[in-house]
GUTINU-568405 format. One line per 2 residues: number of its first residue (from 1); for each residue y, z, x of N, C-alpha, C. Coordinates in Angstrom, 1 decimal. Layout:
NUM> Y:Z:X:Y:Z:X:Y:Z:X | ...
! end
This chain:
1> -75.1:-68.6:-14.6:-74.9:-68.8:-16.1:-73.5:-68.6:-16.5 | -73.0:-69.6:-17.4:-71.5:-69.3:-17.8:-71.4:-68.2:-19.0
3> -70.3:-68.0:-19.4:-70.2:-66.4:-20.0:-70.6:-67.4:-21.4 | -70.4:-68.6:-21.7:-70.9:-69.1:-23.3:-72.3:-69.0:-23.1
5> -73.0:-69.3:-22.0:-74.2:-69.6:-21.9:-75.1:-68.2:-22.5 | -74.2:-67.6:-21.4:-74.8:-65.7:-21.9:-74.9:-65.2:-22.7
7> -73.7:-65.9:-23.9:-73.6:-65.0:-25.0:-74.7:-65.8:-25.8 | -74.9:-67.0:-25.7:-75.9:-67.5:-26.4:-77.0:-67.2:-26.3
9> -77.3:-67.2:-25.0:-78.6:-66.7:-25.1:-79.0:-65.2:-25.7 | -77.5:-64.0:-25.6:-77.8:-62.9:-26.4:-77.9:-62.8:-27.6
11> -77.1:-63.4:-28.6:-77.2:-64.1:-29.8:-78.9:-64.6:-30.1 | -79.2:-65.6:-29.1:-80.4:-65.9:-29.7:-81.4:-64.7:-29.3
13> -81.9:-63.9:-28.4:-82.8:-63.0:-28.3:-82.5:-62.2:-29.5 | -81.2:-61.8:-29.7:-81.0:-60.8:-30.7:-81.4:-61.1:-32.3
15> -81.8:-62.6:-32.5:-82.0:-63.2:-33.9:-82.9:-63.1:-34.4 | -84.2:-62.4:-33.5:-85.5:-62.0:-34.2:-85.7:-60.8:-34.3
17> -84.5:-60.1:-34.9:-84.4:-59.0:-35.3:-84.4:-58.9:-36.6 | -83.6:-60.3:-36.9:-83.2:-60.9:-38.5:-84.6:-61.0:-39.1
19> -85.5:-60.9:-39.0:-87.0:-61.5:-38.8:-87.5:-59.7:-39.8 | -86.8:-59.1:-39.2:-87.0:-57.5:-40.2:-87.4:-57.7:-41.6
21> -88.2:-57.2:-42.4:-88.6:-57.1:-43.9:-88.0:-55.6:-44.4 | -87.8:-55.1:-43.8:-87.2:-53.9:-44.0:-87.1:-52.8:-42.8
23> -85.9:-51.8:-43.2:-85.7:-51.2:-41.8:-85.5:-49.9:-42.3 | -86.6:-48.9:-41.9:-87.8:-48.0:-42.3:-86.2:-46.8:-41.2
25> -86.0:-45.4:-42.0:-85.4:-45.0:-41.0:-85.8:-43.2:-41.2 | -86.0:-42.2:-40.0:-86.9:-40.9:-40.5:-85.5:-40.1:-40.1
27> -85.5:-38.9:-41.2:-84.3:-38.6:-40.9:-84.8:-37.3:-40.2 | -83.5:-36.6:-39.7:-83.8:-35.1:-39.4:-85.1:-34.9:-38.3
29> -85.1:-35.8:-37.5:-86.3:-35.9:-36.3:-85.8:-35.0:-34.9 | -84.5:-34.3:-34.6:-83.8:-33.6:-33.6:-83.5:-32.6:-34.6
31> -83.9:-31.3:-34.0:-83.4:-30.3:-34.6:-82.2:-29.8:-34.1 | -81.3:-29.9:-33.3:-80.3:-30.0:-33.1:-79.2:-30.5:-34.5
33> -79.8:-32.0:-34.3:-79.4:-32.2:-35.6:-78.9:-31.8:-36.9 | -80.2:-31.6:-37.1:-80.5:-30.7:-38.5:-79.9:-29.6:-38.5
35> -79.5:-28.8:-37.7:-78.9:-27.4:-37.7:-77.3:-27.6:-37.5 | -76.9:-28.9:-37.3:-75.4:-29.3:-37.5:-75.0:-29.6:-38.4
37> -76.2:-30.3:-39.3:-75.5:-30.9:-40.5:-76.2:-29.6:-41.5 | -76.3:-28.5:-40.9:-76.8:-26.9:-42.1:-78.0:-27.7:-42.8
39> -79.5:-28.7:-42.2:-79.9:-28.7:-43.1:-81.6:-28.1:-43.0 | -82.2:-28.1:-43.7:-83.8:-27.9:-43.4:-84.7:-28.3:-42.6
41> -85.5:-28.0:-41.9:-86.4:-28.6:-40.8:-87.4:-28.8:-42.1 | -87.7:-30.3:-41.9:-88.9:-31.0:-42.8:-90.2:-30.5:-42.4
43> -91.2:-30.5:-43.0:-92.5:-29.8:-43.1:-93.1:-30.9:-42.5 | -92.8:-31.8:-43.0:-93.8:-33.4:-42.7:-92.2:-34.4:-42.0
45> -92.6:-35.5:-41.6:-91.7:-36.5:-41.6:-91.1:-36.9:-42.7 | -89.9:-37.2:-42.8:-89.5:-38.4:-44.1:-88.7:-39.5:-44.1
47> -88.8:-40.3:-44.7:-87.6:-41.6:-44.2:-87.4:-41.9:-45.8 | -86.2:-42.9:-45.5:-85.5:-43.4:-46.3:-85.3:-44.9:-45.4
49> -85.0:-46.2:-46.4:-84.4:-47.2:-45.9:-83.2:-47.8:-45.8 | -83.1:-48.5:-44.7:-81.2:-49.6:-45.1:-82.0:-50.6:-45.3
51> -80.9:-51.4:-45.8:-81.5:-53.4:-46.1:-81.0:-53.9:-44.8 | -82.2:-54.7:-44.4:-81.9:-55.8:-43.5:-80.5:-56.4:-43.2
53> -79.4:-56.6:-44.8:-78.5:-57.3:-44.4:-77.5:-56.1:-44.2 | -77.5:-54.7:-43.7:-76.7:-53.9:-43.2:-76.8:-54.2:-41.6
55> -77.8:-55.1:-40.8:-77.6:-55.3:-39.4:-76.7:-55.9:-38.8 | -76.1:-55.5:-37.9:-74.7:-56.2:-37.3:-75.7:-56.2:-35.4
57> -75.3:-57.7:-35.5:-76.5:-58.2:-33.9:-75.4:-58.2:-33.3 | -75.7:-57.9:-31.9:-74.6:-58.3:-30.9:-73.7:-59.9:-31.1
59> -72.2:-59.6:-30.9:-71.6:-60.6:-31.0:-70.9:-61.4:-32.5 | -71.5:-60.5:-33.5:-71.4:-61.1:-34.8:-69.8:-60.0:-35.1
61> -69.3:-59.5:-34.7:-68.2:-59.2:-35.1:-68.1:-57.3:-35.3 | -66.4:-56.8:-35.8:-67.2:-55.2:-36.1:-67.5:-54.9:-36.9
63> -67.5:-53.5:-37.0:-68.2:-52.5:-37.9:-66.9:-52.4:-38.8 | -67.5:-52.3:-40.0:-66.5:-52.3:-41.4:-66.5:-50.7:-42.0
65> -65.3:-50.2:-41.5:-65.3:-48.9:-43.0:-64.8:-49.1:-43.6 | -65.7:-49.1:-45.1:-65.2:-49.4:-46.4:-64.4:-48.4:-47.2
67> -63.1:-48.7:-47.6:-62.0:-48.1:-48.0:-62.4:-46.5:-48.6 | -62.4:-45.2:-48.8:-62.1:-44.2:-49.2:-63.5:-43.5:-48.2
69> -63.9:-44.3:-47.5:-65.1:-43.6:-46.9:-65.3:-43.3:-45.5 | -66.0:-41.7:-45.1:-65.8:-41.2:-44.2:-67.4:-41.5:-43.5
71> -66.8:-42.7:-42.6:-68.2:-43.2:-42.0:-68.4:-42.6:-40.5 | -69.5:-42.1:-40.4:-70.2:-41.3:-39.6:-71.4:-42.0:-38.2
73> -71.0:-42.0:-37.4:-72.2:-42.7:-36.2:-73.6:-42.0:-35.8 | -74.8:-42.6:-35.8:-75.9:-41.7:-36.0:-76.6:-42.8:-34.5
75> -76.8:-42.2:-32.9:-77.3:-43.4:-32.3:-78.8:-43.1:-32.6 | -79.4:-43.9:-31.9:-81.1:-44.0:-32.2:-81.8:-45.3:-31.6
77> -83.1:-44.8:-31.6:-84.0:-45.3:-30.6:-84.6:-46.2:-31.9 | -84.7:-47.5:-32.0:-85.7:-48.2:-32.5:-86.5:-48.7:-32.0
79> -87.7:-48.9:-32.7:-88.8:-49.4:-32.9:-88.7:-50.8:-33.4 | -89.2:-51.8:-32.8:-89.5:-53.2:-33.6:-91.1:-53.5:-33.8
81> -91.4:-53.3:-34.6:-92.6:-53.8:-34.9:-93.4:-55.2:-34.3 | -94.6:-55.5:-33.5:-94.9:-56.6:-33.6:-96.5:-57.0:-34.3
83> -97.1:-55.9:-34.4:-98.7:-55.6:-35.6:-98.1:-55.1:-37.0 | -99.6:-55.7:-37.7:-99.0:-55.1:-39.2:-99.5:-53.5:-39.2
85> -99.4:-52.5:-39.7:-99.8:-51.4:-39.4:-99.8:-50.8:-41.0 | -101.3:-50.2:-41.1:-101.4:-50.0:-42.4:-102.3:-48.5:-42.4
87> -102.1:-47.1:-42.8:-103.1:-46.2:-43.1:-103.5:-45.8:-41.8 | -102.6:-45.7:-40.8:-102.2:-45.6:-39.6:-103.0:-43.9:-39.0
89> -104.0:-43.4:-38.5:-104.4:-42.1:-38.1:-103.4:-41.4:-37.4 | -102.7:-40.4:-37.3:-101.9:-40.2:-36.9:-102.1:-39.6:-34.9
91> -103.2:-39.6:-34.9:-104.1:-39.3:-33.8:-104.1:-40.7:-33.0 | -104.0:-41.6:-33.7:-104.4:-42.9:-32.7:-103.2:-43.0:-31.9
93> -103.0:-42.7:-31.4:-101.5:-42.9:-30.1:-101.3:-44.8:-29.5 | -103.2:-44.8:-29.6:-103.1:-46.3:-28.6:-102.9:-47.2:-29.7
95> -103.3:-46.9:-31.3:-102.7:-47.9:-31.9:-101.2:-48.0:-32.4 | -100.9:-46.8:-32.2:-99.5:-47.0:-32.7:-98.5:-47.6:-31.4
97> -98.7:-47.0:-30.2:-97.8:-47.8:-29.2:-98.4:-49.2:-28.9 | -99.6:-49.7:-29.1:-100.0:-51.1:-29.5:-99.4:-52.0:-30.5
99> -98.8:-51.5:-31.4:-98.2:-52.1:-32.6:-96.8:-52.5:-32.4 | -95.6:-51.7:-31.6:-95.1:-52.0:-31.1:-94.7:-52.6:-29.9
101> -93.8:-54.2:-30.7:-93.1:-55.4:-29.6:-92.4:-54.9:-28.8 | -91.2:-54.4:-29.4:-90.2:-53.8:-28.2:-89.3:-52.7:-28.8
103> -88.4:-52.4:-28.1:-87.5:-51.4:-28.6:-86.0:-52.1:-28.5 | -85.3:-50.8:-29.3:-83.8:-51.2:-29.8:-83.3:-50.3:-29.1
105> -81.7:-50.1:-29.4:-80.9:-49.1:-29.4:-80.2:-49.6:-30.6 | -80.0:-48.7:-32.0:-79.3:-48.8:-33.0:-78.5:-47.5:-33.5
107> -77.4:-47.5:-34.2:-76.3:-47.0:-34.7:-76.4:-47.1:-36.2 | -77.0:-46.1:-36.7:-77.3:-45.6:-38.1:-75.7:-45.5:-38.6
109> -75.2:-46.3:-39.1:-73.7:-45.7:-39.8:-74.4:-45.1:-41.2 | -73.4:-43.8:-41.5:-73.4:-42.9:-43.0:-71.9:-43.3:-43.4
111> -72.0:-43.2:-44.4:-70.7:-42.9:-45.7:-70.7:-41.2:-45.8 | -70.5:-40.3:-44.7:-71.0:-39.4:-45.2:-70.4:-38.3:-46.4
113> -69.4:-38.6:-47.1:-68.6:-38.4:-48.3:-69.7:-38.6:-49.4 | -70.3:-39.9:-49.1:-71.0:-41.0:-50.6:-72.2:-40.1:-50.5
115> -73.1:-39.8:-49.3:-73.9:-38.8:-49.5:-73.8:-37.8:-49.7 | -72.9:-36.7:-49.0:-72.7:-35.3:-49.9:-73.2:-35.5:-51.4
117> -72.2:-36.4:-51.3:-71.9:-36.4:-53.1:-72.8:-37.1:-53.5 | -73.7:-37.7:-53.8:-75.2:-37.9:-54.3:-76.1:-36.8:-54.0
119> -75.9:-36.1:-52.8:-77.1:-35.3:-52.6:-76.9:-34.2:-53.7 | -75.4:-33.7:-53.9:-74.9:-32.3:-54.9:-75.4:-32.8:-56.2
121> -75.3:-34.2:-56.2:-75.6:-34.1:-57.9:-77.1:-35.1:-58.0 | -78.0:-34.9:-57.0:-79.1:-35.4:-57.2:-79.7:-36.7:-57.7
123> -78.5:-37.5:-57.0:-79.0:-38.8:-57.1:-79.1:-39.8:-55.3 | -79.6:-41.0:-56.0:-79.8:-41.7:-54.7:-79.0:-41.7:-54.0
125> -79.0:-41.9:-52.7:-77.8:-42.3:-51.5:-77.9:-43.2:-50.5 | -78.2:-45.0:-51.6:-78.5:-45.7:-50.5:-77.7:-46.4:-50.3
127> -76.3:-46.5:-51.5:-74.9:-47.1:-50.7:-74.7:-46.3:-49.2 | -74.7:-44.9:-49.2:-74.4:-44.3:-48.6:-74.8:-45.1:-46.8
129> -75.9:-45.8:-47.2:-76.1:-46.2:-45.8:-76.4:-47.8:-46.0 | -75.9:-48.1:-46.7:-76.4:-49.8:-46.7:-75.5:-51.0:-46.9
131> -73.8:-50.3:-46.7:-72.6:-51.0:-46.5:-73.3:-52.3:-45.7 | -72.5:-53.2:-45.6:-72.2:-54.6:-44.5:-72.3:-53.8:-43.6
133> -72.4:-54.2:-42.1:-72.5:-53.8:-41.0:-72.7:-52.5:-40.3 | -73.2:-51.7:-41.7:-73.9:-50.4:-41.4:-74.7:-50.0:-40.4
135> -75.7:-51.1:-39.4:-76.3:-51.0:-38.9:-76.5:-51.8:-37.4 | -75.4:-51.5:-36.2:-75.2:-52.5:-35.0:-76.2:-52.0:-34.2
137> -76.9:-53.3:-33.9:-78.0:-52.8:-33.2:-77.8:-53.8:-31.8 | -78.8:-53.0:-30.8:-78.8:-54.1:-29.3:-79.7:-55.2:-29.3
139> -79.7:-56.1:-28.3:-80.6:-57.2:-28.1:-82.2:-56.2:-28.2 | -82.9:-57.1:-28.5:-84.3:-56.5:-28.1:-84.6:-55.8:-26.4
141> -85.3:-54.5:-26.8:-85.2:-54.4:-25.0:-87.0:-54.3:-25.0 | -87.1:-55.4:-23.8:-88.7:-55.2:-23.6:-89.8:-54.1:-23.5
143> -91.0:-54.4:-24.0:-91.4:-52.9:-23.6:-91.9:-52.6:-22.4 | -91.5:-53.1:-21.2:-91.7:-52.9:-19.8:-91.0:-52.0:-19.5
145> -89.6:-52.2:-20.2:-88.3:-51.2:-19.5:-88.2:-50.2:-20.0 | -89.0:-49.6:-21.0:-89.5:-48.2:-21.6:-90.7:-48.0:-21.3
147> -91.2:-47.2:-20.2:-92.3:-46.9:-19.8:-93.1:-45.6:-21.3 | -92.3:-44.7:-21.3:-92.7:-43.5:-22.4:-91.2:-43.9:-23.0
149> -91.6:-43.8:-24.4:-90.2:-43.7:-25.3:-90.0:-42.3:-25.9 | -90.5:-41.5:-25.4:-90.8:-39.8:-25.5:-89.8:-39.3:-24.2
151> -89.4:-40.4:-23.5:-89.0:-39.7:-22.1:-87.6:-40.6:-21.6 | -86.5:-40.6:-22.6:-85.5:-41.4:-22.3:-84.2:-40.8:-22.9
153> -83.1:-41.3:-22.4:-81.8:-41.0:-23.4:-81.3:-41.6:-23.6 | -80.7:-41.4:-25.2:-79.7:-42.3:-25.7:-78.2:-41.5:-25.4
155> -77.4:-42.0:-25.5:-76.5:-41.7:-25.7:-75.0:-43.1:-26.3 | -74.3:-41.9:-27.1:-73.2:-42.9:-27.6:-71.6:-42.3:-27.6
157> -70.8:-42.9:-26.8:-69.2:-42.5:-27.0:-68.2:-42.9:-27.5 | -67.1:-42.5:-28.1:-66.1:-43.4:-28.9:-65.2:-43.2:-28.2
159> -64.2:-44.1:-27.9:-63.2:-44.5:-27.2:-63.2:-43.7:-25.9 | -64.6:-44.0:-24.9:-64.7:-43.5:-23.8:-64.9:-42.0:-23.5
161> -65.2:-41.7:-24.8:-65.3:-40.3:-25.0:-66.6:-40.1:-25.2 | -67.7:-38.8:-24.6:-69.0:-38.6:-24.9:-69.3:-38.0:-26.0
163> -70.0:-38.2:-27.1:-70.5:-38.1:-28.5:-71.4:-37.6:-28.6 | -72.2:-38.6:-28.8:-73.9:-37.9:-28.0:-74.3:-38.1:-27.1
165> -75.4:-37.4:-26.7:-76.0:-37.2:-25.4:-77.8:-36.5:-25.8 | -79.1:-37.0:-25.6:-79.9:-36.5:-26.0:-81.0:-37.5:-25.7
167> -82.6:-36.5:-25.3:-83.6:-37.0:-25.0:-84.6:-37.5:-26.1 | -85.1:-38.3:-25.8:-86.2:-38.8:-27.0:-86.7:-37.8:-26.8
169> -87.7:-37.1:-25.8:-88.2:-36.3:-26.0:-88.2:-34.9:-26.7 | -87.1:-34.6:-27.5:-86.7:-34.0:-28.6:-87.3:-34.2:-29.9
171> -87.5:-35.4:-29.7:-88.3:-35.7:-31.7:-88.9:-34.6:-31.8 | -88.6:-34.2:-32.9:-89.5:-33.5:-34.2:-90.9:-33.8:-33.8
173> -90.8:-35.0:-34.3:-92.3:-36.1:-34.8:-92.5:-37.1:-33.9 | -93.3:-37.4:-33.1:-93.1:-38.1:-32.3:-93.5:-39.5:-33.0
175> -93.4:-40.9:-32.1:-93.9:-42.1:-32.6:-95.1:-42.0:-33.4 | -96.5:-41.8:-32.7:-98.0:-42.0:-33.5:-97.6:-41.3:-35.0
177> -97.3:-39.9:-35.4:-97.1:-39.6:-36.4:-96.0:-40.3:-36.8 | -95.0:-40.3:-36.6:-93.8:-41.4:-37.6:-94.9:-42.5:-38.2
179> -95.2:-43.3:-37.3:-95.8:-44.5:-38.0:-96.9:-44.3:-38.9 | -97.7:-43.0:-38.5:-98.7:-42.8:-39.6:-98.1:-42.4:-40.6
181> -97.3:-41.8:-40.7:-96.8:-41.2:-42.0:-96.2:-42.6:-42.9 | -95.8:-43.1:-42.2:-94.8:-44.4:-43.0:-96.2:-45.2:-43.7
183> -96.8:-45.6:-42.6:-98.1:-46.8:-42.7:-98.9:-46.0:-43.8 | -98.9:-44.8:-44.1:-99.9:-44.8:-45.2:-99.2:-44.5:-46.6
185> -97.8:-44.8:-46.8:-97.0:-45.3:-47.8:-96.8:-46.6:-47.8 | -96.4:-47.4:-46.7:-96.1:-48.6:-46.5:-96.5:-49.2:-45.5
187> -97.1:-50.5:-45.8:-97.4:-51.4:-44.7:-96.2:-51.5:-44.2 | -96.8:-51.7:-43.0:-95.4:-52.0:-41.7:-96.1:-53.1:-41.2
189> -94.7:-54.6:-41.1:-95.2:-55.5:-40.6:-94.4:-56.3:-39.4 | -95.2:-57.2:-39.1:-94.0:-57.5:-37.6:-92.5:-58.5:-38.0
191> -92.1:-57.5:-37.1:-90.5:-57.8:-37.6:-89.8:-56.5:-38.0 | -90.7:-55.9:-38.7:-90.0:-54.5:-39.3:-89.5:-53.2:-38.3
193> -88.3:-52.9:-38.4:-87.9:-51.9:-38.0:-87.7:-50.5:-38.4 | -87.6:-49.3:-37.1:-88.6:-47.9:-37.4:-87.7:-47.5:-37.0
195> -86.4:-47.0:-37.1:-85.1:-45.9:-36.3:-85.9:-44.6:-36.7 | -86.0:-43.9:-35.0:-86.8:-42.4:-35.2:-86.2:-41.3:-35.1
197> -84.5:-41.2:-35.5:-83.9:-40.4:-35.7:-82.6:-40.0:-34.7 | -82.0:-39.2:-35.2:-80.4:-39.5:-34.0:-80.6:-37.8:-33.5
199> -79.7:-37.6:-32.4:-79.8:-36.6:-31.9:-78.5:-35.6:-31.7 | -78.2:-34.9:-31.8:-76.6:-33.5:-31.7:-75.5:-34.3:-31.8
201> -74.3:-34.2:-32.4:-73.5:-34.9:-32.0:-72.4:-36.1:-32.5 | -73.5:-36.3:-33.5:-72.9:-37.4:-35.2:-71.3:-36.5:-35.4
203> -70.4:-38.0:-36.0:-69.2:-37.7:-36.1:-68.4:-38.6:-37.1 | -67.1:-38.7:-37.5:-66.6:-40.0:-38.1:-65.8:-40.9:-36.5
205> -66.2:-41.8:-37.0:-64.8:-42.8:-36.6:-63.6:-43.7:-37.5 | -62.8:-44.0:-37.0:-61.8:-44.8:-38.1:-61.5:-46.2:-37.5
207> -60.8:-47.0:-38.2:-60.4:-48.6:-38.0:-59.7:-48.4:-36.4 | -60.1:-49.2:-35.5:-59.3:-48.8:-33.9:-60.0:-48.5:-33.2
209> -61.5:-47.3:-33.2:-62.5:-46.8:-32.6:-63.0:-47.7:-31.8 | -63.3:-47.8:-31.0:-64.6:-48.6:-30.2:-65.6:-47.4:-29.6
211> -67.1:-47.5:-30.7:-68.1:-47.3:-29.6:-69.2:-48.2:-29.0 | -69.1:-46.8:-28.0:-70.3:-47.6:-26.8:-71.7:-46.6:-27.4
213> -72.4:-47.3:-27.0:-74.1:-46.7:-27.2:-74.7:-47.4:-26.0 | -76.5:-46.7:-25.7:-77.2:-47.3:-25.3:-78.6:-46.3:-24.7
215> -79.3:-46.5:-24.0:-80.2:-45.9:-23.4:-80.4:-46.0:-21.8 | -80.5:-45.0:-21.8:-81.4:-44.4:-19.9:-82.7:-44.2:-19.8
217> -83.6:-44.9:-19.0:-84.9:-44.8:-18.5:-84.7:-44.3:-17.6 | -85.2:-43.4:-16.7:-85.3:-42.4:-15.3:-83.5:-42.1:-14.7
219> -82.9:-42.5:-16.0:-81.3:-42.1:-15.3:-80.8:-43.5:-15.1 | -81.3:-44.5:-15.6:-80.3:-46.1:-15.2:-80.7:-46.5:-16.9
221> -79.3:-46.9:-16.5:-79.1:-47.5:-18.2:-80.0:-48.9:-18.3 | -80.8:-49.4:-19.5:-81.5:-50.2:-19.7:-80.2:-51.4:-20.5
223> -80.5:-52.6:-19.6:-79.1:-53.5:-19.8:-79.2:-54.1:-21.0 | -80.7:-54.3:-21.8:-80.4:-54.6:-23.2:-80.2:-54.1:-24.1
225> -79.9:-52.4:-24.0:-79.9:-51.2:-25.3:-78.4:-51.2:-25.2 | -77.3:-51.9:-24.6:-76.3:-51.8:-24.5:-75.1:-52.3:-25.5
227> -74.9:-51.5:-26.6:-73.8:-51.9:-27.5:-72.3:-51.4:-27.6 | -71.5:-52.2:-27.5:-70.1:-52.0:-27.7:-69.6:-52.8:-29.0
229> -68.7:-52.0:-30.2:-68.9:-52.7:-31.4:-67.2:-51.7:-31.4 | -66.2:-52.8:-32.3:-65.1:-51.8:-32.6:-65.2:-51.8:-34.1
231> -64.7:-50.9:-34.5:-64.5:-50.3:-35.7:-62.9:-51.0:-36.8 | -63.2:-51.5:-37.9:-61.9:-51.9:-38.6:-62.3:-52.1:-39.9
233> -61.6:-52.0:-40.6:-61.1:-51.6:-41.9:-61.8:-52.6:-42.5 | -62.6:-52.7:-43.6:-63.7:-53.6:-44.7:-62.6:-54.3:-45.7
235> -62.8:-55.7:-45.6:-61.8:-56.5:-46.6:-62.5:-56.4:-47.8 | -63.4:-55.6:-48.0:-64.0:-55.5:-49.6:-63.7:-54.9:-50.6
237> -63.8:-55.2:-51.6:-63.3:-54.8:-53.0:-63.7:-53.3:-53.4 | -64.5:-52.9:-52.4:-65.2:-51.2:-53.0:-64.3:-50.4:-52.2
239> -64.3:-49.4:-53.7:-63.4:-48.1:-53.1:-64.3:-47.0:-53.4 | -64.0:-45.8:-52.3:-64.9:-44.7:-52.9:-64.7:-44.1:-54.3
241> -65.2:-44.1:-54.9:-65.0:-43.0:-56.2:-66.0:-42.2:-56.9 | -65.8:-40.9:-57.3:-66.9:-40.0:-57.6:-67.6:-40.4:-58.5
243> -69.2:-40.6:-58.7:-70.1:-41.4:-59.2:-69.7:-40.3:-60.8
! end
């Protein structure tokens, strides 16, 4: 296969990702995490969402930081949806890993300036995560090549440098509860995407950065969770400024 052929064909696997109604994301799922960014271990799960049009698919170009903002890398294990999933028991294990088509590897970008500063003064913070290209994610990876999604690692590096490093098997909450909790707020339908949280290690990058991301199953990297995305400066008209 020629290298156009390849990329076409990554491009096209990657396009039914576009197919998302929304992309569902639980925060504070690694306690590691949580104890870096000084914050609270959640009692229950919670999420917040980005918009669909924050996804950046392999090949579509980089990641934009938008002028006065200190944007932050968060890697993570997605979920793609391929059942609708509604009032979900959180006990059912076989329905919840039944619901899910395949998995991702995705890169939660923050503004994390824009959120501080909504969180101190108690307002929303969904600019904070829903810039253009806020969200570079990998081709679909099947679900053959994740045997347990409880039992893998992500990891992500910037300029060949190790960042994070961390096992799924750290969640908080694992998948069957993530999805119950969501499903009995919101239908989850196919297409829809479930980021189950990032692990030790979040940081900024600037215009120049290139990171890598991706995932290990039994210690071998899985060849579709594999992203490389460089980082440069947003031709857009928004500047940070205090709300």
């Amino acid at each position: 296969m020629t290298a156009l052929r390849r990329c076409m064909a990554t491009m096209a696997s990657s396009r039914g990702l576009r197919q998302a109604g929304k992309v569902v994301c639980i925060g504070r799922n690694y306690a590691a995490h949580i104890a870096e960014l000084e914050n609270a271990k959640p009692k229950q799960p919670f999420f917040f969402l980005k918009p669909p049009s924050s996804m950046l698919l392999p090949g579509e170009g980089p990641c934009l930081r938008p002028r006065g903002v200190d944007m932050h890398f968060e890697v993570e294990l997605a979920l793609v949806m391929g059942k609708m999933v509604r009032d979900l028991r959180a006990e059912d294990k076989q329905g919840a890993m039944g619901a899910i088509e395949a998995y991702a590897v995705a890169i939660d970008m923050t503004a994390r300036n824009t959120q501080d500063e909504a969180k101190k003064k108690g307002l929303p913070w969904s600019i904070a995560k829903g810039f253009d290209t806020f969200l570079p994610m990998s081709r679909p990876i099947p679900k053959a090549a994740v045997a347990d999604p409880h039992d893998a690692d992500l990891y992500l590096d910037v300029n060949g440098q190790a960042r994070q490093r961390g096992s799924t098997g750290l969640m908080v909450y694992r998948i069957p509860r993530i999805l119950s909790d969501i499903s009995r707020v919101m239908t989850l339908h196919p297409g829809d995407i479930v980021l189950t949280g990032t692990p030790a290690g979040v940081g900024p990058v600037a215009p120049g950065d290139v990171m890598r991301a991706g995932l290990l199953v039994g210690g071998r990297e899985v060849a579709e969770g594999r992203i490389e995305v460089r980082v440069e400066e947003s031709p857009s008209s928004y500047v940070f400024a205090e709300t």
